[in-house]
N, C-alpha and C positions, 0 to 999 in steps of 0.2 A: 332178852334176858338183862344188858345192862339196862335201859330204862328202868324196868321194873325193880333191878337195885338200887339205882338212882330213886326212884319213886319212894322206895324205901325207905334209902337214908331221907329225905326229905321230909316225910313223916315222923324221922324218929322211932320207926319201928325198929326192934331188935334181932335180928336174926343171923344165921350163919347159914352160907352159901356156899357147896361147891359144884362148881362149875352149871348151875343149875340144879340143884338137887340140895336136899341139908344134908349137913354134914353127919356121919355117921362115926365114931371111936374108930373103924379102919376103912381111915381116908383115900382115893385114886389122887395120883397128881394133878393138882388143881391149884387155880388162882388163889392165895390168902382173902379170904373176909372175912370182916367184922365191923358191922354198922353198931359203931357207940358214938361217936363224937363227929357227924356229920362235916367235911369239911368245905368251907369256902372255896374257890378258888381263887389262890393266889399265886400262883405258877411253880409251888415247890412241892418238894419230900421231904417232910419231915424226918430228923430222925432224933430221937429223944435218950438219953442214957437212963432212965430210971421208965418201969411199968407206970401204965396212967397219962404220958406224955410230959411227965417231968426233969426238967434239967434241958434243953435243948441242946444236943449238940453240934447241929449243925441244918441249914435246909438249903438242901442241890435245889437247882435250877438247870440242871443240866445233868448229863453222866457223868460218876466219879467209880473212875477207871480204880483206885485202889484208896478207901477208905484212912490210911493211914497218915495220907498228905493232910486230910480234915481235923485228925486229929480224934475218928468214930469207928477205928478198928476194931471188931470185935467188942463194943461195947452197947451196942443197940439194945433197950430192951421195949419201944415203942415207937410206931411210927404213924403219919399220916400224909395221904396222899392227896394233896391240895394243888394238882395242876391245872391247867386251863384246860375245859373239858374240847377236843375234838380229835384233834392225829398223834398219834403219840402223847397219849395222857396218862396209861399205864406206868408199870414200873416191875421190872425184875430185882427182886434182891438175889445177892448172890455169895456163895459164902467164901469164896475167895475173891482176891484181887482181878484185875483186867478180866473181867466178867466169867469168869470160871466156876467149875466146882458146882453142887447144889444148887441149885436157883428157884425161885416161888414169886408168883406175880403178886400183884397187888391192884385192883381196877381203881380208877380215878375216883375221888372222894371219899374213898375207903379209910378206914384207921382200926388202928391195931394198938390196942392198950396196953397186951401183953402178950410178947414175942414167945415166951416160954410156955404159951399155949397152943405152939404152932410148931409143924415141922415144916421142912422142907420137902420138895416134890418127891422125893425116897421114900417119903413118910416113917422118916426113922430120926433122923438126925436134928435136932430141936433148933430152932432158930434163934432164941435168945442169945444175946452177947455172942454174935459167930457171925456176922454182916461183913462184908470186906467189901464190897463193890455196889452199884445199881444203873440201872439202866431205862432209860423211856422206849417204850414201847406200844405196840397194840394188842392188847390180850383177844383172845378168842371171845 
């Protein structure tokens, strides 16, 4: 499965994915996707304060335990996962501090234009501007 979203993004194709399957209006908890803006790797997460990847406000290189020391509490509204592809390239967002609360993956190379098209693993409670933490990972 990830190859073939990797494949994906690499073409440029457009699609949404969860966890193998498209996404349907009522989601299972599942890894965030959305291949629009294919990313490099360059060993971060993006995380942007305006939809479209506008305004940067910050890009981990690591885990950040609570989003407020950044300066990107609760102000997320796009992101991109640009880390180096192999062991932990993944990333958990999480909507509280010290990895707590709601949390929703994100697979390596992935980006997300707009957070407010997305929920969390509940599939209720909306992701935009509600980020407090993230984490590297390995998604399923």
């Amino acid at each position: 499965m990830r190859k073939l979203t990797r494949l994906l993004l690499a073409t440029g194709a457009s699609v949404l994915l969860l966890a193998g399957t498209p996404i349907v209006a009522e989601a299972e908890p599942h890894a965030a996707q959305e291949a629009a803006v294919p990313a490099a790797g360059d060993g971060y997460f993006h995380i942007y304060l305006d939809a479209g990847f506008a305004y940067e406000c910050y890009k981990a290189g690591g885990n950040v335990r609570n989003y407020q020391t950044i300066g990107c509490n609760d102000i997320a509204s796009s992101v991109i996962n640009s880390g180096y592809p192999g062991n932990l390239d993944d990333v958990w967002m999480y909507q509280d501090a010290n990895y707590l609360g709601q949390r929703r993956g994100i697979y390596n190379g992935v980006s997300i234009s707009n957070l407010a098209n997305f929920a969390y693993d509940d599939g209720v409670t909306n992701m935009n501007d509600s980020i407090s933490s993230s984490q590297w990972t390995n998604l399923p």
